[in-house]
C-alpha positions in Angstrom: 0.0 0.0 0.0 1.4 3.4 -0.9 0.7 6.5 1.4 0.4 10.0 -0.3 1.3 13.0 1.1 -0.9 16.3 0.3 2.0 18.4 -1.1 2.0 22.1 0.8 1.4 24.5 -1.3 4.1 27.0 -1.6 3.7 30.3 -0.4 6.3 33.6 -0.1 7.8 33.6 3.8 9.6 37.0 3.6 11.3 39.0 0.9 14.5 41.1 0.6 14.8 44.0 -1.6 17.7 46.0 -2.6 18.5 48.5 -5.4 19.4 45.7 -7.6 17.9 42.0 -6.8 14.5 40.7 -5.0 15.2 37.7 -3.2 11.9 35.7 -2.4 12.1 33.2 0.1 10.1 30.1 -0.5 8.1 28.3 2.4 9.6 24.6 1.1 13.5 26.8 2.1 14.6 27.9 -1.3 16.0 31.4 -2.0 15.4 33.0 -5.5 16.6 35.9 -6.4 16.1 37.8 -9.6 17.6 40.8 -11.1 15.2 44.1 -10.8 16.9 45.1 -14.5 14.3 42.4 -15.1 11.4 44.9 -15.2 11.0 48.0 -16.5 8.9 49.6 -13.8 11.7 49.3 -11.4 14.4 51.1 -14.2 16.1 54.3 -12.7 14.1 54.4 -9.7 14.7 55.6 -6.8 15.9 52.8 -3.6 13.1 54.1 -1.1 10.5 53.0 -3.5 11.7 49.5 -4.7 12.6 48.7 -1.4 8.8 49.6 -0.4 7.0 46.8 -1.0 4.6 44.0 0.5 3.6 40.0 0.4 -0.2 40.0 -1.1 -2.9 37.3 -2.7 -2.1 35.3 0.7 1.4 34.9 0.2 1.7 34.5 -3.3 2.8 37.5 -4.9 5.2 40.6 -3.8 3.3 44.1 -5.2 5.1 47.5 -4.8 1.9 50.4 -4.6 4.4 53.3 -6.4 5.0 51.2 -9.4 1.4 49.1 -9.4 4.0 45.9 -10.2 3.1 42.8 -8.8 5.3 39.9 -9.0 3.7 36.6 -8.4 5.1 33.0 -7.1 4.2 31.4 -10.1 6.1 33.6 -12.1 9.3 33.5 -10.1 8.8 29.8 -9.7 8.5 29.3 -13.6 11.9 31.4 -15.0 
């Protein structure tokens, strides 16, 4: 007999932001962190604004208000 295990779904824990890289860290213990040259929005700006930011959609997405840019889980999980 095989036992399966409901897989947990992932979620964001906490992020770091700095005026080049978002790190997201991952409730299953990875870090991934991704260039902020990645996205326009964030090009030029200033480092009180990109490092202004919050965990939304119940921990699956980071969204800065200046920029209206949300970055989702999926999408971080998926490049």
């Amino acid at each position: 007999m095989e036992i399966w295990k409901k897989q947990k779904s992932l979620s964001i824990e906490s992020v770091f932001v700095n005026d080049q890289t978002v790190c997201f860290f991952i409730s299953d213990g990875r870090t991934i962190s991704m260039s902020l040259s990645l996205y326009a929005e964030f090009n030029d700006a200033e480092q009180g604004p990109i490092r202004n930011c919050q965990i939304v959609e119940d921990s699956q997405a980071v969204y800065w208000p200046e920029f209206n840019k949300t970055i989702r889980l999926e999408e971080v999980l998926r490049d």
